[in-house]
PyMOL Python script that loads the backbone (N, CA, C, O; Angstrom):
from pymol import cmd

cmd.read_pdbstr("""\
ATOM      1  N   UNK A   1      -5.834  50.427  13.703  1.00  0.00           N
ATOM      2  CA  UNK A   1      -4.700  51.031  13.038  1.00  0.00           C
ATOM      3  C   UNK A   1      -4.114  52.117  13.935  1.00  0.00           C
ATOM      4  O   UNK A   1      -4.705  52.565  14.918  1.00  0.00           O
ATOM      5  N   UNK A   2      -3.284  52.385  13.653  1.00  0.00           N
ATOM      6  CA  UNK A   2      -2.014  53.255  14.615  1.00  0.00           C
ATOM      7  C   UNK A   2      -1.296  53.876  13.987  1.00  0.00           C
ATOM      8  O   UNK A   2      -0.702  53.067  13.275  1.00  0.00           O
ATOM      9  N   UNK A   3      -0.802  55.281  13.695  1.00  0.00           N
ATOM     10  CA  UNK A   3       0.344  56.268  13.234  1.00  0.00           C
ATOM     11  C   UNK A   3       0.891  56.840  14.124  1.00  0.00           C
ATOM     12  O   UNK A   3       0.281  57.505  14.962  1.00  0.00           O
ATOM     13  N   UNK A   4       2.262  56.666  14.097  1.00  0.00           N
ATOM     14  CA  UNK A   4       3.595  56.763  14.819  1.00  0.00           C
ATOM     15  C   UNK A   4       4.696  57.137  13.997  1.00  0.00           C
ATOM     16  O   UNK A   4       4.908  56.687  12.871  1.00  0.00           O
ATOM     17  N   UNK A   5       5.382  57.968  14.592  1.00  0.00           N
ATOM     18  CA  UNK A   5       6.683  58.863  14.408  1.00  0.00           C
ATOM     19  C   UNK A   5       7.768  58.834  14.932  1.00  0.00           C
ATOM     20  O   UNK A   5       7.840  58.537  16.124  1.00  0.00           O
ATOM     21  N   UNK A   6       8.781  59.098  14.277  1.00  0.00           N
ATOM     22  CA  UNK A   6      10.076  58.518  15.478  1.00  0.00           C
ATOM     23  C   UNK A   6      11.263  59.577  14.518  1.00  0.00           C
ATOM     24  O   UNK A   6      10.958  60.049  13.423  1.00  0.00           O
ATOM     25  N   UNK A   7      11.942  59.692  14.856  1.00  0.00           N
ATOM     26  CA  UNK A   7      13.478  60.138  13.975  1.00  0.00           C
ATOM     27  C   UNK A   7      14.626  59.528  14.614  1.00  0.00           C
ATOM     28  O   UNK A   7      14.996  59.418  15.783  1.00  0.00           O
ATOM     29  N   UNK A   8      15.167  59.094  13.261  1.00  0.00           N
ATOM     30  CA  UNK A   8      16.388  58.205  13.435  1.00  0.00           C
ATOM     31  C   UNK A   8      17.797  58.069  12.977  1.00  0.00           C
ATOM     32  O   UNK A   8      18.008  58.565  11.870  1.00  0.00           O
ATOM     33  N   UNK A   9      18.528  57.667  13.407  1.00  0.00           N
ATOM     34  CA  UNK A   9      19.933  58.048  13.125  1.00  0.00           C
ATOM     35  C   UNK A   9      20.454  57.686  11.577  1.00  0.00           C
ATOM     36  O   UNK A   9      21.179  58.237  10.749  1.00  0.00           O
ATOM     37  N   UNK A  10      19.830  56.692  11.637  1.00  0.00           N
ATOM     38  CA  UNK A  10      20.462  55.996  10.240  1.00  0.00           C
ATOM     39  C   UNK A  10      18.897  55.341   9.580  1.00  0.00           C
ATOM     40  O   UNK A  10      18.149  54.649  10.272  1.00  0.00           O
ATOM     41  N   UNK A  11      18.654  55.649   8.389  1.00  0.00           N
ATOM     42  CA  UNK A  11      17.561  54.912   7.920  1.00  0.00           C
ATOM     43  C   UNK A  11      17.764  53.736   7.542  1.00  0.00           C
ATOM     44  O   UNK A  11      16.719  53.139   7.799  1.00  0.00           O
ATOM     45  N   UNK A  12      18.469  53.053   7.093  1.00  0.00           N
ATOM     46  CA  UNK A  12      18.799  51.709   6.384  1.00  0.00           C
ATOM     47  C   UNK A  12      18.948  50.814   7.509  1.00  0.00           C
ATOM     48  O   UNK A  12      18.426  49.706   7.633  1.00  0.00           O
ATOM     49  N   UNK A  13      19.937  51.586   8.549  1.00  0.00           N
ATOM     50  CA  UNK A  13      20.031  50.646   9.948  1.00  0.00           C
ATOM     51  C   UNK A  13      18.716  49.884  10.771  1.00  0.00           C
ATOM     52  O   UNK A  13      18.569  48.765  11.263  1.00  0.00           O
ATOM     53  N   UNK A  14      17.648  51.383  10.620  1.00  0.00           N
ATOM     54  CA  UNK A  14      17.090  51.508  11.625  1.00  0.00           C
ATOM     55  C   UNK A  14      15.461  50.256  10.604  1.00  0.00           C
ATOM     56  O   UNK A  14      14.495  49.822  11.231  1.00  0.00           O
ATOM     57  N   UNK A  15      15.611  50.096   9.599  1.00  0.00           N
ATOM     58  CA  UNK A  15      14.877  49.123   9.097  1.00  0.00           C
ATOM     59  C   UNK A  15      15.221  47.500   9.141  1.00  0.00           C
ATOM     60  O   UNK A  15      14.709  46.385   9.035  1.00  0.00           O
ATOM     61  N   UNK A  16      16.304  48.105   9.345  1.00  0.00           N
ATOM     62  CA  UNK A  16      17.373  46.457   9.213  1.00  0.00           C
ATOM     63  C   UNK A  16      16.783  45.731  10.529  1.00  0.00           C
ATOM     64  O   UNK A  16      16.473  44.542  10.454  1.00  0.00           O
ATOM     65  N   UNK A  17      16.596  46.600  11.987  1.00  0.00           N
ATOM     66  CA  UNK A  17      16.136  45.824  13.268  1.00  0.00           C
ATOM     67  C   UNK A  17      14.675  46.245  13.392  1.00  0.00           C
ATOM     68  O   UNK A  17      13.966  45.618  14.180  1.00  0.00           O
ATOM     69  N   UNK A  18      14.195  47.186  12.731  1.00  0.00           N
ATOM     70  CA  UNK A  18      12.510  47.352  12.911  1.00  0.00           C
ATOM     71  C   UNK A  18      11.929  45.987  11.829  1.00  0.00           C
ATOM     72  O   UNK A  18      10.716  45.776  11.819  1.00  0.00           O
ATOM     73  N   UNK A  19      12.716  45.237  11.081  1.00  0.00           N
ATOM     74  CA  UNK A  19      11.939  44.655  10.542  1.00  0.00           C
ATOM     75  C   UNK A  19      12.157  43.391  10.864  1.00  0.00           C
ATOM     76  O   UNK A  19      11.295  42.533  10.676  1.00  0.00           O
ATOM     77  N   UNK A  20      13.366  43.118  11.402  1.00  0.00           N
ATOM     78  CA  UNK A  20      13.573  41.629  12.551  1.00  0.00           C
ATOM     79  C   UNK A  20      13.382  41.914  14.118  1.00  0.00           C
ATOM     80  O   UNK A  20      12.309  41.501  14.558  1.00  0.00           O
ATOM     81  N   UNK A  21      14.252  42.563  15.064  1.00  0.00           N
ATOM     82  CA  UNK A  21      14.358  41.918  16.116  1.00  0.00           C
ATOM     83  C   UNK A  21      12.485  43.009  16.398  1.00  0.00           C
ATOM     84  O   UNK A  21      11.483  42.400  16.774  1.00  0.00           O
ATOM     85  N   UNK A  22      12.462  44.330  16.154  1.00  0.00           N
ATOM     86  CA  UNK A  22      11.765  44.989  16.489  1.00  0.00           C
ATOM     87  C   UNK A  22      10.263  44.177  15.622  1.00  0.00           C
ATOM     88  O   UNK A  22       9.307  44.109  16.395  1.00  0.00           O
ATOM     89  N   UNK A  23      10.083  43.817  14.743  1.00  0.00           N
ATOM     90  CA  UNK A  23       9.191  43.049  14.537  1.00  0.00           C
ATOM     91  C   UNK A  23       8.644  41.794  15.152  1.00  0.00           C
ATOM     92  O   UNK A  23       7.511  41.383  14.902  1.00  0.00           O
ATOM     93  N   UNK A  24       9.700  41.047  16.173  1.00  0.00           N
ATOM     94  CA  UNK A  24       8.980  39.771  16.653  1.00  0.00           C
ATOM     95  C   UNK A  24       9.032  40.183  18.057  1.00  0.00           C
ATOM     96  O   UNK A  24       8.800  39.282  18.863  1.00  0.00           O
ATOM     97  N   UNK A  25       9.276  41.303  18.512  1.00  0.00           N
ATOM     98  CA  UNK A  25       8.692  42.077  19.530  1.00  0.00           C
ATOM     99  C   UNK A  25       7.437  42.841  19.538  1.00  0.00           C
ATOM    100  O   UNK A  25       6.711  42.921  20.529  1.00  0.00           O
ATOM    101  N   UNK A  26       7.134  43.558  18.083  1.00  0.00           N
ATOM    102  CA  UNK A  26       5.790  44.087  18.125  1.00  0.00           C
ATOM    103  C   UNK A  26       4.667  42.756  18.275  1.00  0.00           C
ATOM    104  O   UNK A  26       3.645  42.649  18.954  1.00  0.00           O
ATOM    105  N   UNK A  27       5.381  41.755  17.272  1.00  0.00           N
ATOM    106  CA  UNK A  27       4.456  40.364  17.622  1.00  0.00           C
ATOM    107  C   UNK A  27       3.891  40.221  18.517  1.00  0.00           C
ATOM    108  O   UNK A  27       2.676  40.406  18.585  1.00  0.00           O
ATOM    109  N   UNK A  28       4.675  39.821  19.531  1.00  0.00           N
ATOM    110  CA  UNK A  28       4.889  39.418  20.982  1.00  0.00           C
ATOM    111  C   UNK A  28       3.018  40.402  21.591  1.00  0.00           C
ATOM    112  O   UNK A  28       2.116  40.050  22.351  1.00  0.00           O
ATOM    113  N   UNK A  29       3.259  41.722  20.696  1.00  0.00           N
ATOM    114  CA  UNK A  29       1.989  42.564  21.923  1.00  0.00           C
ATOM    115  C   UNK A  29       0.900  42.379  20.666  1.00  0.00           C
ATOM    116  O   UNK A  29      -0.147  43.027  20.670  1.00  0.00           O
ATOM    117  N   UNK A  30       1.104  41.796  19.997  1.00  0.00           N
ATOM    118  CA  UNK A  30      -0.143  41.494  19.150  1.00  0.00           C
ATOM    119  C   UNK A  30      -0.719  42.247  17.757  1.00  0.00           C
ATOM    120  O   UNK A  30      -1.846  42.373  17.280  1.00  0.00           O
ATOM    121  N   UNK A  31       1.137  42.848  17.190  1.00  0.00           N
ATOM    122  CA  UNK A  31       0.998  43.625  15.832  1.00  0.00           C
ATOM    123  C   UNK A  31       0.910  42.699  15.036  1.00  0.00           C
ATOM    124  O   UNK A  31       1.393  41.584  15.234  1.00  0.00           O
ATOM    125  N   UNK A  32       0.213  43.080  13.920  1.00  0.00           N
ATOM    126  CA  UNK A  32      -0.216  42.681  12.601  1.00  0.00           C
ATOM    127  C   UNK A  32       0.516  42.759  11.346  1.00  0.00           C
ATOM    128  O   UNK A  32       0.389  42.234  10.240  1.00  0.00           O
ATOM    129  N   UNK A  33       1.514  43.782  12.002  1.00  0.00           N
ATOM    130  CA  UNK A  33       2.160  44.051  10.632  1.00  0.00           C
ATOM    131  C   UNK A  33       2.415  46.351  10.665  1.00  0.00           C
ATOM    132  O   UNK A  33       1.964  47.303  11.302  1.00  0.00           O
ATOM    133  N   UNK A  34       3.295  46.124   9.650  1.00  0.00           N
ATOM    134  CA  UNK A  34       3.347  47.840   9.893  1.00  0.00           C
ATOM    135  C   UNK A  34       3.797  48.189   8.356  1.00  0.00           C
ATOM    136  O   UNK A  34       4.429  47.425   7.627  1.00  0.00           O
ATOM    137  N   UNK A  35       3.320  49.556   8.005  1.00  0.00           N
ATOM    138  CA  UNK A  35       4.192  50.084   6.322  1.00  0.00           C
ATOM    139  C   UNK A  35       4.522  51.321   7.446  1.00  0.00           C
ATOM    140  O   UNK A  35       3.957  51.842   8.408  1.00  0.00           O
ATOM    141  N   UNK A  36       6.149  51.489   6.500  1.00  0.00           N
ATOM    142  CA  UNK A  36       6.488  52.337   7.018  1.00  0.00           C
ATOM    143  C   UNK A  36       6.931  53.604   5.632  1.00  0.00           C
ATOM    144  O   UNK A  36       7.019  53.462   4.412  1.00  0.00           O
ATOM    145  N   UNK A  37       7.154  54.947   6.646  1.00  0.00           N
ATOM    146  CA  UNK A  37       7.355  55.881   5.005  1.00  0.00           C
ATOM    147  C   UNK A  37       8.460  56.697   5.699  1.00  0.00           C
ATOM    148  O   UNK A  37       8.531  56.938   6.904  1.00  0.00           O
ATOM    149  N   UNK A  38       9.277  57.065   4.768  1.00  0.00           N
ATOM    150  CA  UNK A  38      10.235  57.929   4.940  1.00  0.00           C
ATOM    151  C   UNK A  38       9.539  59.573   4.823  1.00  0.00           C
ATOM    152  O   UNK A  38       9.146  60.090   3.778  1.00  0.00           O
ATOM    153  N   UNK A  39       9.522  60.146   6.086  1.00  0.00           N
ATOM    154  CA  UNK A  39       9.315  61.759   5.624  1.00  0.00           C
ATOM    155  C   UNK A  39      10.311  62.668   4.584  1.00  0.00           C
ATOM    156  O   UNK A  39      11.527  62.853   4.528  1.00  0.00           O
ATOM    157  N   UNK A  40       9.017  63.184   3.706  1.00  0.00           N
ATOM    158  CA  UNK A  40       9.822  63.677   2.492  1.00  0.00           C
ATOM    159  C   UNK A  40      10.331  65.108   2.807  1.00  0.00           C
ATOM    160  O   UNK A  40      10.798  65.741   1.860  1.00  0.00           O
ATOM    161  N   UNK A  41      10.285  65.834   4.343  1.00  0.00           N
ATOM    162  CA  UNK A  41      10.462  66.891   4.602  1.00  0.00           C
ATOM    163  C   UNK A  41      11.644  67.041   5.346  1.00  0.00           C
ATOM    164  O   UNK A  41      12.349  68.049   5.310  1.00  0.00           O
ATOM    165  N   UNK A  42      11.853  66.071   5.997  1.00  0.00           N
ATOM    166  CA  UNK A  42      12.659  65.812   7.219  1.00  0.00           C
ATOM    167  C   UNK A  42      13.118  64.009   7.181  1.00  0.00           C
ATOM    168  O   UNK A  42      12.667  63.027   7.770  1.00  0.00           O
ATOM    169  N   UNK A  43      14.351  64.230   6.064  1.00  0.00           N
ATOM    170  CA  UNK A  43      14.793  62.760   6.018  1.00  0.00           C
ATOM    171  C   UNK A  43      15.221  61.825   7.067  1.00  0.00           C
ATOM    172  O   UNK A  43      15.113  60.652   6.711  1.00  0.00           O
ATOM    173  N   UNK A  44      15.764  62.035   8.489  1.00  0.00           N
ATOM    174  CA  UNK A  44      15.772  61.350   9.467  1.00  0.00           C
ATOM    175  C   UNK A  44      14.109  61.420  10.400  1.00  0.00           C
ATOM    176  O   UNK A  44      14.326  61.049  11.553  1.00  0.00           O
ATOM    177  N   UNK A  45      13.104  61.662  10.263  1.00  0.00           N
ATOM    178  CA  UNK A  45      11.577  60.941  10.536  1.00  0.00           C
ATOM    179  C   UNK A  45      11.483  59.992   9.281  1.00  0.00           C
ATOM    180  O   UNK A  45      11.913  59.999   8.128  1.00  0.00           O
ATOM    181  N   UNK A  46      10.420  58.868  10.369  1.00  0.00           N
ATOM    182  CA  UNK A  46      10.314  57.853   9.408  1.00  0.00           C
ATOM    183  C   UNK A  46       8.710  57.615  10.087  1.00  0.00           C
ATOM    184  O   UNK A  46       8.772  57.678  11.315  1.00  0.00           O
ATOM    185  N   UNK A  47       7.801  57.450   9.755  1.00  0.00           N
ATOM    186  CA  UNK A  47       6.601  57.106   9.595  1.00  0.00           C
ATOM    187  C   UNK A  47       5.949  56.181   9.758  1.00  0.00           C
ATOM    188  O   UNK A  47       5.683  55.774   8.627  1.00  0.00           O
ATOM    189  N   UNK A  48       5.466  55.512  10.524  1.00  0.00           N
ATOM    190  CA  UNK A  48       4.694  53.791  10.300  1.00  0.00           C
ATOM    191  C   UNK A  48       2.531  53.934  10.649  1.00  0.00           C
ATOM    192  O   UNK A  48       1.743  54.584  11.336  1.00  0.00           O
ATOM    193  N   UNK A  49       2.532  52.981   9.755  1.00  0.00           N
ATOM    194  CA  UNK A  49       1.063  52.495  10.199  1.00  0.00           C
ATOM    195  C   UNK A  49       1.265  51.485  10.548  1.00  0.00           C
ATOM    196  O   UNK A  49       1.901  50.720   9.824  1.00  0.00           O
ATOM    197  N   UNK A  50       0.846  51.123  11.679  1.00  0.00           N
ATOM    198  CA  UNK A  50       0.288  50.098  12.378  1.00  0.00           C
ATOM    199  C   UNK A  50      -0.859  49.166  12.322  1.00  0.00           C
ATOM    200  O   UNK A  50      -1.923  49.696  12.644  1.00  0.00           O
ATOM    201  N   UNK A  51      -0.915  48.061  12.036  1.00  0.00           N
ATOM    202  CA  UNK A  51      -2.420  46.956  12.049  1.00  0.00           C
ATOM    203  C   UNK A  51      -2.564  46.660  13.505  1.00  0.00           C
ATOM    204  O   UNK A  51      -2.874  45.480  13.666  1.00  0.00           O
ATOM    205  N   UNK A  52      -2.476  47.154  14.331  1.00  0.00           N
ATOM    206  CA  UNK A  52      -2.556  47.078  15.844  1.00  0.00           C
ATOM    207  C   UNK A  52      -3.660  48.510  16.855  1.00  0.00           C
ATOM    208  O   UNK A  52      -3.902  49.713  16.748  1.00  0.00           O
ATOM    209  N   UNK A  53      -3.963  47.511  17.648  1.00  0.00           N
ATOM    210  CA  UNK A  53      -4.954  47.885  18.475  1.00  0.00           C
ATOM    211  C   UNK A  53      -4.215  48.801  19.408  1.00  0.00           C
ATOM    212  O   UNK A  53      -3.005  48.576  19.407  1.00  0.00           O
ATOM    213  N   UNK A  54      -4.668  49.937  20.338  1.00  0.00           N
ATOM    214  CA  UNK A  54      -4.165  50.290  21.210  1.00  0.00           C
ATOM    215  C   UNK A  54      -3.749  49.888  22.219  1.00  0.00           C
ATOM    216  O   UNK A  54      -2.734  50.369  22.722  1.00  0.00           O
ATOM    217  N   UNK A  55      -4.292  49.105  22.657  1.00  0.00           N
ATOM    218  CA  UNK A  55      -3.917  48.297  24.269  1.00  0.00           C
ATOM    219  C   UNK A  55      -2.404  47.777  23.547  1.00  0.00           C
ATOM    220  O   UNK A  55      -1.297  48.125  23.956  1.00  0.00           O
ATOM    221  N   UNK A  56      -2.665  46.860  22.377  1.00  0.00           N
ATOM    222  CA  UNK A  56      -1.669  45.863  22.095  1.00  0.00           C
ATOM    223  C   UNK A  56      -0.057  47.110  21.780  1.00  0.00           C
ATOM    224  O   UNK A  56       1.007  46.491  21.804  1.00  0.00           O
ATOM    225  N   UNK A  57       0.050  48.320  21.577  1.00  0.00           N
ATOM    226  CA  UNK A  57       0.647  49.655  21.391  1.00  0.00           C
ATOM    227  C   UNK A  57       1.113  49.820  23.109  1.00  0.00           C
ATOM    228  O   UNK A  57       2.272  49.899  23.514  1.00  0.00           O
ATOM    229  N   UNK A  58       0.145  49.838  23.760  1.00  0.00           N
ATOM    230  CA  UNK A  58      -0.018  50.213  25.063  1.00  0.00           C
ATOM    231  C   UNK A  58       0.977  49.557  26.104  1.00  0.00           C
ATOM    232  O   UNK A  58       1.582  50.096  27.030  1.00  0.00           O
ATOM    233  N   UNK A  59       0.971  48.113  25.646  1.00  0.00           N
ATOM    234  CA  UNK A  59       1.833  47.244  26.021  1.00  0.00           C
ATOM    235  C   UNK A  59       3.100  47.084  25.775  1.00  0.00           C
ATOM    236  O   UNK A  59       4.004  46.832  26.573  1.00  0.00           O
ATOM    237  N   UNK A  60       3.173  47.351  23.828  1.00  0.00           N
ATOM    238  CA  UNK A  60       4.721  47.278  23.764  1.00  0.00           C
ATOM    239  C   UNK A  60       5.661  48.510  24.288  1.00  0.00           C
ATOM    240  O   UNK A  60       6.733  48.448  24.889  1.00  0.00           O
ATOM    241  N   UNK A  61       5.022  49.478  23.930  1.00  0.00           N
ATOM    242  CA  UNK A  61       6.058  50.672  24.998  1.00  0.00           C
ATOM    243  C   UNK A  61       6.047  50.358  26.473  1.00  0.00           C
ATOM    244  O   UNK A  61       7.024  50.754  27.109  1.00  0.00           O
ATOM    245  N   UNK A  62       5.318  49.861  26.970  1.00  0.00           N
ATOM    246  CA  UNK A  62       5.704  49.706  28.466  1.00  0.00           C
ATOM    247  C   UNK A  62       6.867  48.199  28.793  1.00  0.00           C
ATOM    248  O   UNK A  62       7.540  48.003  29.805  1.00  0.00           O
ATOM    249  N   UNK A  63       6.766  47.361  27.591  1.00  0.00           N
ATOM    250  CA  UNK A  63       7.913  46.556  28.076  1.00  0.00           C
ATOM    251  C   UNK A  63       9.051  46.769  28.248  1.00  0.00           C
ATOM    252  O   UNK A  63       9.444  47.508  27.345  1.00  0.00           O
ATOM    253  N   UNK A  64       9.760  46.545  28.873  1.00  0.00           N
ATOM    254  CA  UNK A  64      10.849  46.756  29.391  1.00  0.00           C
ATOM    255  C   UNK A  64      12.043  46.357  28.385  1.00  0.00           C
ATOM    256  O   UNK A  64      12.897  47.242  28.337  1.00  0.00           O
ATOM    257  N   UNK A  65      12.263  45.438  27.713  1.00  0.00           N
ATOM    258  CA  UNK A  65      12.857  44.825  26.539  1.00  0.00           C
ATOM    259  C   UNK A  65      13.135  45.927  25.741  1.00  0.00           C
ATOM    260  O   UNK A  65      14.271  46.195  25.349  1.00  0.00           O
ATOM    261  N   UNK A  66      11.877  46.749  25.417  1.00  0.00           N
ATOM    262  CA  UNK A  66      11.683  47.526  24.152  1.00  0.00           C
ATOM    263  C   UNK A  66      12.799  49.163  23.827  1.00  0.00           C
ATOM    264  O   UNK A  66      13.167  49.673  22.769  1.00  0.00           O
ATOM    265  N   UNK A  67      13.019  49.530  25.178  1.00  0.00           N
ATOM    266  CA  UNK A  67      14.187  50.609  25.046  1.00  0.00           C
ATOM    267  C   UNK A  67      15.724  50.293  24.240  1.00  0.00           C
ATOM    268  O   UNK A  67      16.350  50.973  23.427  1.00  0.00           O
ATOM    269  N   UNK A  68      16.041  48.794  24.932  1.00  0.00           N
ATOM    270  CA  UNK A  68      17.637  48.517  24.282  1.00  0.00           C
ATOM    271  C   UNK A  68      17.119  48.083  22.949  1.00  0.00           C
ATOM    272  O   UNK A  68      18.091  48.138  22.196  1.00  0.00           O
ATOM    273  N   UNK A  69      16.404  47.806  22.495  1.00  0.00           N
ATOM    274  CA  UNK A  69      15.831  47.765  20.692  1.00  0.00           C
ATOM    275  C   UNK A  69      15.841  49.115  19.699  1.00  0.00           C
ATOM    276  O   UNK A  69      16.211  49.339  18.546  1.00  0.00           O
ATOM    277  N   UNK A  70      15.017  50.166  21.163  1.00  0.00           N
ATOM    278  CA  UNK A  70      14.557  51.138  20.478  1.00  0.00           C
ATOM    279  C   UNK A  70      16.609  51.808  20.094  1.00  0.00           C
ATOM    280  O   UNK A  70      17.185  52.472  19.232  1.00  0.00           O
ATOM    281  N   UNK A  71      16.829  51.359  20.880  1.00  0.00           N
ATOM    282  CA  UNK A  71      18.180  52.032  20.985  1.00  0.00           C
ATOM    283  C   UNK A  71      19.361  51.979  19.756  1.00  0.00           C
ATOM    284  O   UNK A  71      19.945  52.841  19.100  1.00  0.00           O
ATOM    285  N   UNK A  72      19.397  50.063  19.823  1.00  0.00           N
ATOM    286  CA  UNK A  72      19.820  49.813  18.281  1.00  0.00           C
ATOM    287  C   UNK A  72      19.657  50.041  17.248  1.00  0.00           C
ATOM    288  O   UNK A  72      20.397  50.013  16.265  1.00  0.00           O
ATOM    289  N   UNK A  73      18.452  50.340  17.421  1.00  0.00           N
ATOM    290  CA  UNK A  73      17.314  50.645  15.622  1.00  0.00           C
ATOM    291  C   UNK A  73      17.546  52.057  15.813  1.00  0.00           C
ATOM    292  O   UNK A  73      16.645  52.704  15.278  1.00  0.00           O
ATOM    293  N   UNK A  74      18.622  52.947  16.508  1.00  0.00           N
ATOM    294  CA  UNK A  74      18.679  54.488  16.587  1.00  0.00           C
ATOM    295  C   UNK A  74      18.250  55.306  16.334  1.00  0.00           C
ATOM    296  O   UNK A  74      18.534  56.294  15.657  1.00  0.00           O
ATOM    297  N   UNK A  75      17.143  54.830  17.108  1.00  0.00           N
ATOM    298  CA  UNK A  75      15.843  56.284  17.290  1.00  0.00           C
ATOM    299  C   UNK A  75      16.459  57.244  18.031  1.00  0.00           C
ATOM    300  O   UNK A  75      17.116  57.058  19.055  1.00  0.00           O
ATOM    301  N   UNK A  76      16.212  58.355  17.443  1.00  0.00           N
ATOM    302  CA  UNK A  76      16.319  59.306  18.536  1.00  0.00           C
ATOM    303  C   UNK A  76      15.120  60.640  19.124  1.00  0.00           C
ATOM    304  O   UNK A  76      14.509  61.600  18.653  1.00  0.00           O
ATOM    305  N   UNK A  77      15.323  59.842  20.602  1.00  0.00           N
ATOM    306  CA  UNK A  77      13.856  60.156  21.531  1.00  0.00           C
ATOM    307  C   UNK A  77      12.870  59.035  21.282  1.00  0.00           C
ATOM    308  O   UNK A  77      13.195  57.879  21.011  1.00  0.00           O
ATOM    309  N   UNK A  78      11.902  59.390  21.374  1.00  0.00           N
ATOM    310  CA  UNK A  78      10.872  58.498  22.147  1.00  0.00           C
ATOM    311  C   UNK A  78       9.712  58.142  20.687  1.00  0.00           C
ATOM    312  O   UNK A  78       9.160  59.208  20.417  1.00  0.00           O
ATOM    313  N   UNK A  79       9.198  56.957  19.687  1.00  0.00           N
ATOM    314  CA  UNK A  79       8.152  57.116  19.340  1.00  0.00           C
ATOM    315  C   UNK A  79       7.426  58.153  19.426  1.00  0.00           C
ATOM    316  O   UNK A  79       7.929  58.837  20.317  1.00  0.00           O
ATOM    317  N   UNK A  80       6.284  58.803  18.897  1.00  0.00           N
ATOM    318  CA  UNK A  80       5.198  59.317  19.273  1.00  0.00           C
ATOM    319  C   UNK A  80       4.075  58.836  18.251  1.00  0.00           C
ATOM    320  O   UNK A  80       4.204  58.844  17.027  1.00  0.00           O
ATOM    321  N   UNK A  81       2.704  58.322  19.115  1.00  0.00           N
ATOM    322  CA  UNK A  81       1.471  58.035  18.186  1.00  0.00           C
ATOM    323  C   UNK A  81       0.658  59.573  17.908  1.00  0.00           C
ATOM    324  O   UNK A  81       0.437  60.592  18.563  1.00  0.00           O
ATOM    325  N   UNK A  82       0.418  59.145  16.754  1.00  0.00           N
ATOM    326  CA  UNK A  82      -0.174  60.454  16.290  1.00  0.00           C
ATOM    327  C   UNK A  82      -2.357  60.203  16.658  1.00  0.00           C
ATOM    328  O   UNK A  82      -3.054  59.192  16.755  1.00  0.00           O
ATOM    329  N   UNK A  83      -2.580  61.262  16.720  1.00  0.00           N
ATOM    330  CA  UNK A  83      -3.649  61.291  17.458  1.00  0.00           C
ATOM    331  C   UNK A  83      -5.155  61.180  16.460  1.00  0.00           C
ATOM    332  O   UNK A  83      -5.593  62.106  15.777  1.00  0.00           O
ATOM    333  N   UNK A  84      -5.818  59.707  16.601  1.00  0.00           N
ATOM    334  CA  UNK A  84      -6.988  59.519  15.401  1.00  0.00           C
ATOM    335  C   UNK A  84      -8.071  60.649  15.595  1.00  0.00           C
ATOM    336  O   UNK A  84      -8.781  60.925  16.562  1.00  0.00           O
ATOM    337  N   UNK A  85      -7.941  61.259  14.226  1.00  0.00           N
ATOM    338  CA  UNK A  85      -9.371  62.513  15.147  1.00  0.00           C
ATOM    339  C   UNK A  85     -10.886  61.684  13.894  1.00  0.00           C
ATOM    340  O   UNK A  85     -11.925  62.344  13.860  1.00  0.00           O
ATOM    341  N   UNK A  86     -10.863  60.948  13.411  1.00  0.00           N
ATOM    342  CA  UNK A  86     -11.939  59.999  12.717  1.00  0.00           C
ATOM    343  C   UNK A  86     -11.578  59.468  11.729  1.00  0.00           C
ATOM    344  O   UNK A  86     -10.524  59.572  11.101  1.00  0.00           O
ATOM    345  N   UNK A  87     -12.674  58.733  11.528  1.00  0.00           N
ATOM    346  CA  UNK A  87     -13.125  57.648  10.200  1.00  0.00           C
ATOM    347  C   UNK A  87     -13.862  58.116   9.305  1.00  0.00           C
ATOM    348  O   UNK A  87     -14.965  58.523   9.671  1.00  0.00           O
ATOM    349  N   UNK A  88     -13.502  58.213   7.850  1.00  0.00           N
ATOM    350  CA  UNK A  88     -14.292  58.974   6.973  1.00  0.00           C
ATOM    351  C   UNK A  88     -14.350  57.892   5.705  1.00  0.00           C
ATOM    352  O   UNK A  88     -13.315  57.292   5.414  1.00  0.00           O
ATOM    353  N   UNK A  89     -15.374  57.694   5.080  1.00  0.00           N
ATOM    354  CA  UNK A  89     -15.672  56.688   3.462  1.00  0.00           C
ATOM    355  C   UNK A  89     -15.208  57.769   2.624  1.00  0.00           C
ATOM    356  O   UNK A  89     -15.126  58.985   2.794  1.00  0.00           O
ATOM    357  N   UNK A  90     -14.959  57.082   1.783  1.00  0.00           N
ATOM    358  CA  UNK A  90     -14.144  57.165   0.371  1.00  0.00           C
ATOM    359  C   UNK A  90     -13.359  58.451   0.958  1.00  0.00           C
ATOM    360  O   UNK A  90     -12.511  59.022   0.272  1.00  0.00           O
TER     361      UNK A  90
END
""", "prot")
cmd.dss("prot")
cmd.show_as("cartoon", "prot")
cmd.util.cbc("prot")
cmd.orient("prot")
């Protein structure tokens, strides 16, 4: 699993291509799938979990493809993964 952050220009837009073109691109590096959440503090951040491994993360930011996507889906700036500090039951 993976948590990532981004802020974006338009929310409605920016789901419209994270959930097609930007989805059969996360494919492509071996995502599983993602929920995403609107921050209730700061309405342009938007939130995702990831069913994806790091390497497979590792890969899709380094493709080259992935900027003119990130671009349409109007992020503004860069992703950021948020940092796992553990695993805890219940």
């Amino acid at each position: 699993m993976l948590l990532a952050t981004t802020k974006v220009a338009d929310v409605d837009h920016f789901i419209r291509i994270f959930s097609t073109k930007g989805a059969d691109k996360r494919r492509l590096h071996g995502s599983n799938g993602a929920t995403v959440f609107r921050d209730p503090s700061e309405p342009d951040r938007v939130w995702a979990i990831f069913d994806w491994d790091a390497e497979g993360w590792k890969n899709f930011v380094s493709d080259p493809e992935v900027p003119a996507i990130l671009q349409e889906a109007g992020h503004v700036g860069k992703p950021q993964a948020a940092l796992l500090l553990g695993h805890y039951e219940a």
